[in-house]
C-alpha positions in Angstrom: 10.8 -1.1 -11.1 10.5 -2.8 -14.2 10.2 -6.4 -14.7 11.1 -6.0 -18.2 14.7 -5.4 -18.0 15.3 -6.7 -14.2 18.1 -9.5 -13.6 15.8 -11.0 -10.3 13.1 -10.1 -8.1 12.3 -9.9 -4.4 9.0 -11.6 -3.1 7.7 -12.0 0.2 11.2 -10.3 2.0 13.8 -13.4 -0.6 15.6 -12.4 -3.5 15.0 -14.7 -6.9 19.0 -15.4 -6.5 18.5 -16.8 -3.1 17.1 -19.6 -4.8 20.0 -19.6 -7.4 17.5 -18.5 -10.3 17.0 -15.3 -12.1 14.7 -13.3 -14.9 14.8 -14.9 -18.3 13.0 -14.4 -21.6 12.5 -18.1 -22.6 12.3 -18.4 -26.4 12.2 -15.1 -27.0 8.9 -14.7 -25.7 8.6 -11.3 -23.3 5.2 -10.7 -21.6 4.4 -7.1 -21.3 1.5 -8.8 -19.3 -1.4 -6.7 -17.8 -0.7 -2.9 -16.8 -3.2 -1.9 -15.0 -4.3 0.9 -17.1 -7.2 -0.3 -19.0 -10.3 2.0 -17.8 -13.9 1.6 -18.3 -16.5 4.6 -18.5 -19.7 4.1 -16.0 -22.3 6.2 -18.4 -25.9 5.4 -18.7 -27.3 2.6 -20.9 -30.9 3.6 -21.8 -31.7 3.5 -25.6 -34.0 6.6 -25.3 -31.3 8.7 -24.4 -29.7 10.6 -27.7 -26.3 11.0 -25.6 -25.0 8.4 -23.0 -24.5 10.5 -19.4 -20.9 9.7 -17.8 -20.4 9.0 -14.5 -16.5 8.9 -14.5 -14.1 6.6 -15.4 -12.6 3.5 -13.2 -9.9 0.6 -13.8 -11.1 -2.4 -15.2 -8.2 -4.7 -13.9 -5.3 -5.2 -11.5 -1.3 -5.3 -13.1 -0.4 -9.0 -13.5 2.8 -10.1 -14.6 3.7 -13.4 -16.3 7.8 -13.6 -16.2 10.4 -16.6 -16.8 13.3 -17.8 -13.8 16.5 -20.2 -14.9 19.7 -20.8 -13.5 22.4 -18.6 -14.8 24.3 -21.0 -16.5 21.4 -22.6 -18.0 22.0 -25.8 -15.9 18.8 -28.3 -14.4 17.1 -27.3 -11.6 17.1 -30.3 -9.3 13.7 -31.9 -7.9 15.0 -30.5 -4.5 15.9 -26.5 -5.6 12.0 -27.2 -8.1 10.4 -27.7 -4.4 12.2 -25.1 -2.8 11.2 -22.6 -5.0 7.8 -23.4 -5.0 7.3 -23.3 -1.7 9.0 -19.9 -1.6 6.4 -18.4 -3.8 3.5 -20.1 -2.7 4.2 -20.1 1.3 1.7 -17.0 1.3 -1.7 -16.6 0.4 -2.1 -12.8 0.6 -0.7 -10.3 -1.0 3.0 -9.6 -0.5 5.7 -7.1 -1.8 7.2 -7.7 -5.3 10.1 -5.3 -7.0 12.4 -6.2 -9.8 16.1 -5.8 -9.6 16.5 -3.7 -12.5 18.6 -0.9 -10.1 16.5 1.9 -11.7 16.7 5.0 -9.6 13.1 5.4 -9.0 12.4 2.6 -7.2 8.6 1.1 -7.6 6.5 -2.1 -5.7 3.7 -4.0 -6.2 1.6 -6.4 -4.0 1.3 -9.4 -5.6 0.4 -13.4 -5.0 2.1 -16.1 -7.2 -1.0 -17.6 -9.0 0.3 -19.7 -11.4 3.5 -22.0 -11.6 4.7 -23.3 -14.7 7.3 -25.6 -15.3 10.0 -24.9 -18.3 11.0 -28.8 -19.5 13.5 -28.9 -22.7 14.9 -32.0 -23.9 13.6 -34.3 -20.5 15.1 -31.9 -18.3 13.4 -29.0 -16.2 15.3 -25.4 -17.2 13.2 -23.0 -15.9 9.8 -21.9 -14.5 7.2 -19.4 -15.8 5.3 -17.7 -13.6 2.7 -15.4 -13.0 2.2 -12.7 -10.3 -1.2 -11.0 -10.0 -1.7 -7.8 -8.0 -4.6 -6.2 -6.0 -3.9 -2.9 -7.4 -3.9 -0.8 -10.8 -1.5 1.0 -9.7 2.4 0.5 -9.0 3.9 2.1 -5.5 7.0 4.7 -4.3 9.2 3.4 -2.3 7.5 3.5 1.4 8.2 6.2 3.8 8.0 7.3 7.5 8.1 10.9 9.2 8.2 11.1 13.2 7.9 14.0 15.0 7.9 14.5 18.7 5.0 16.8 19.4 5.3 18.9 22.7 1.8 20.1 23.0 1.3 21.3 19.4 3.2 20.9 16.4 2.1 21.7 12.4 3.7 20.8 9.4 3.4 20.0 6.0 3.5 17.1 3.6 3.1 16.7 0.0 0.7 14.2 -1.5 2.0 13.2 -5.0 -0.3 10.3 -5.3 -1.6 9.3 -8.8 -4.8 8.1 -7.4 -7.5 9.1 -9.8 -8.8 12.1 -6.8 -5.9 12.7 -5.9 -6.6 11.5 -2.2 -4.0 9.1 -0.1 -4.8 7.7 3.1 -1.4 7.0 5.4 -1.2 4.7 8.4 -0.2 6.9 11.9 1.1 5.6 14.7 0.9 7.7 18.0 2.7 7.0 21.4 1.5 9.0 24.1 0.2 10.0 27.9 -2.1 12.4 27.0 -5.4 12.2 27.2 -6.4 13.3 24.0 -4.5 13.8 20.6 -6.1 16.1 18.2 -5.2 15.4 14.4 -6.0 18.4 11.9 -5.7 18.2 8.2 -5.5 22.5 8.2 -6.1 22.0 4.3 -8.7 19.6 4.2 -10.7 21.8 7.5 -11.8 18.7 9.1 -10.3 17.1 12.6 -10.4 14.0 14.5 -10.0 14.1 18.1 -8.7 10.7 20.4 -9.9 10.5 24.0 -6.9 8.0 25.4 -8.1 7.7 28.9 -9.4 3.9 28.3 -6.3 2.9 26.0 -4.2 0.5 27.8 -0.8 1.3 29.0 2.4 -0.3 27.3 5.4 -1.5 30.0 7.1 2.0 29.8 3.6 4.0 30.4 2.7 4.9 26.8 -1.0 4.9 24.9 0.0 3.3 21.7 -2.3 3.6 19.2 -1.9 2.5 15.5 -4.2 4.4 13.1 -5.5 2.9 9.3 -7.5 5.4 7.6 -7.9 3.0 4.7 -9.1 0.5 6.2 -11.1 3.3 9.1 -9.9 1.2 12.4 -7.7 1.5 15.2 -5.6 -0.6 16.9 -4.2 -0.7 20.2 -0.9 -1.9 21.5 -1.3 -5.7 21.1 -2.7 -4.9 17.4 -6.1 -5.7 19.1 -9.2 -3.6 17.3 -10.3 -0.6 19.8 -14.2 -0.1 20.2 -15.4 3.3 19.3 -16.8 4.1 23.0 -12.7 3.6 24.4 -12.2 6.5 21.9 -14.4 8.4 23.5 -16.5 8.7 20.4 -20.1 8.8 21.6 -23.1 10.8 21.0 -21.3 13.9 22.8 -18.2 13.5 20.2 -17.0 16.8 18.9 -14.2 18.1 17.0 -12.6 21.3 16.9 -10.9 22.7 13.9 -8.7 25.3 14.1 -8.4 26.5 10.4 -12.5 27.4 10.5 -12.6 28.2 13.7 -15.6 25.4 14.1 -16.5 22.0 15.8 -17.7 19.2 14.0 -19.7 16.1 15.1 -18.5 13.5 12.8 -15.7 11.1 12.6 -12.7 11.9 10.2 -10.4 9.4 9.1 -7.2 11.5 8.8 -6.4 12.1 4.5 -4.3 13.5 2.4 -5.8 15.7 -0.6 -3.5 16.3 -3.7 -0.7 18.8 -3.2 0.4 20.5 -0.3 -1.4 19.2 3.0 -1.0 21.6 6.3 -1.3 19.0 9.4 -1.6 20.0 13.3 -1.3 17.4 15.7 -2.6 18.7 19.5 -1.2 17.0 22.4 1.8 15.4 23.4 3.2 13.0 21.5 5.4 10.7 19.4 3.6 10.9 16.1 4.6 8.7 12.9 3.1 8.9 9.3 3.8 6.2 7.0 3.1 6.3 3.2 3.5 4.8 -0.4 2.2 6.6 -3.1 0.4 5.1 -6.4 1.8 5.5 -9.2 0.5 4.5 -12.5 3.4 3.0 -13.8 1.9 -0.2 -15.1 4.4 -3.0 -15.2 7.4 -0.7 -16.2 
């Protein structure tokens, strides 16, 4: 969404018209701010070369955004709403969601922190406050989404990775609720597996495995969000896993992807299984 043209903003789960404030251009001055789409080559730097080598490109900087917040009718904001509002935006110190109320159709986030508080005084009397979000991202995201299947032994489907990530590759967050003793997760696509031995997960008050799985971040949690050790997973020196598509068994750990395009996934065992995703988008600010 874009900041540019929005009324208000949500941060951190409140609306900027919780707080009685919204999105104002004070003296005319808009901020297109930082977009995120600056890029710096990584090439070689020795002086005997005729031609530099490139290694690629990469971002050089996160999107920021520097925006102003005054009543609607222009009034004083009171030493009490002044604290309020602070707090709101400084209550957390990672990052948290940000979108603009600008009721576009194509709805984009960001995951900002407030870093910089400003206030607006005119004439002895405090009108508004400029502030600055900064994100931990150069990209802007899709609105989030979840698919759940129930899996009766097997199950394959597809799902489209429109990321804008500069290889193309997305890495979703799974959640799996099971009693079997082993899932199997198959990117078909990709040819490469990762098999979950369950037997040493612990049991949830109705009798389920729960596990909750970050390829990002490459952990796995349990039920109680508690960090599972590689030997409950049954991933050991005698770790295999089998993939159908090739027809072959591999020895190393996969951390479950999406590649660019069409993606052919088979789960193997039974199971609740959820995929949750947000794609980058380089959007910049707008």
């Amino acid at each position: 969404m874009s900041f540019l043209n929005a009324c208000s903003f949500i941060f951190n789960g409140l609306n900027s018209t919780d707080y009685g404030v919204i999105i104002a251009w004070v003296d005319s001055a808009i901020d297109t701010s930082i977009n995120g789409l600056n890029r710096q080559i990584n090439k070689s730097t020795k002086v005997t070369r005729v031609k530099n080598n490139i290694y690629g490109t990469e971002p050089t900087e996160s999107i920021s955004f520097t925006i102003c917040i005054v009543k609607p009718n222009g009034t004083e904001i009171s030493r009490q709403e002044s604290i309020n509002i602070n707090h709101w935006l400084t209550s957390s110190s990672l990052p948290q969601v940000l979108k603009f109320n600008d009721r576009d159709s194509y709805s984009l986030h960001y995951y900002a922190i407030c870093t910089n508080i400003k206030d607006i005084v005119i004439g002895g009397r405090l009108v508004g406050k400029e502030l600055k979000f900064e994100t931990n991202s150069s990209y802007a995201f899709s609105r989030k989404q979840e698919k759940v299947f129930e899996v009766d032994d097997s199950l394959v489907f597809s799902l489209n990775n429109s990321s804008d990530t500069y290889n193309g590759i997305y890495y979703p967050t799974i959640t799996i609720m099971t009693q079997s003793d082993m899932i199997i997760i198959e990117n078909m696509t990709d040819k490469k597996s990762l098999t979950i031995h369950t037997t040493n997960i612990p049991l949830n008050e109705e009798g389920y495995k729960i596990i909750f799985l970050n390829s990002e971040d490459m952990k796995i949690l349990d039920k109680d969000k508690k960090l599972l050790p590689a030997n409950k997973l049954g991933w050991d020196e005698t770790y295999s896993s089998y993939i159908s598509s090739i027809d072959k068994y591999t020895e190393t750990i996969y951390w479950p992807r999406l590649l660019s395009g069409m993606n052919e996934i088979k789960i193997i065992g039974t199971c609740i299984f959820k995929i949750s995703y947000e794609f980058p988008r380089k959007a910049g600010c707008l």
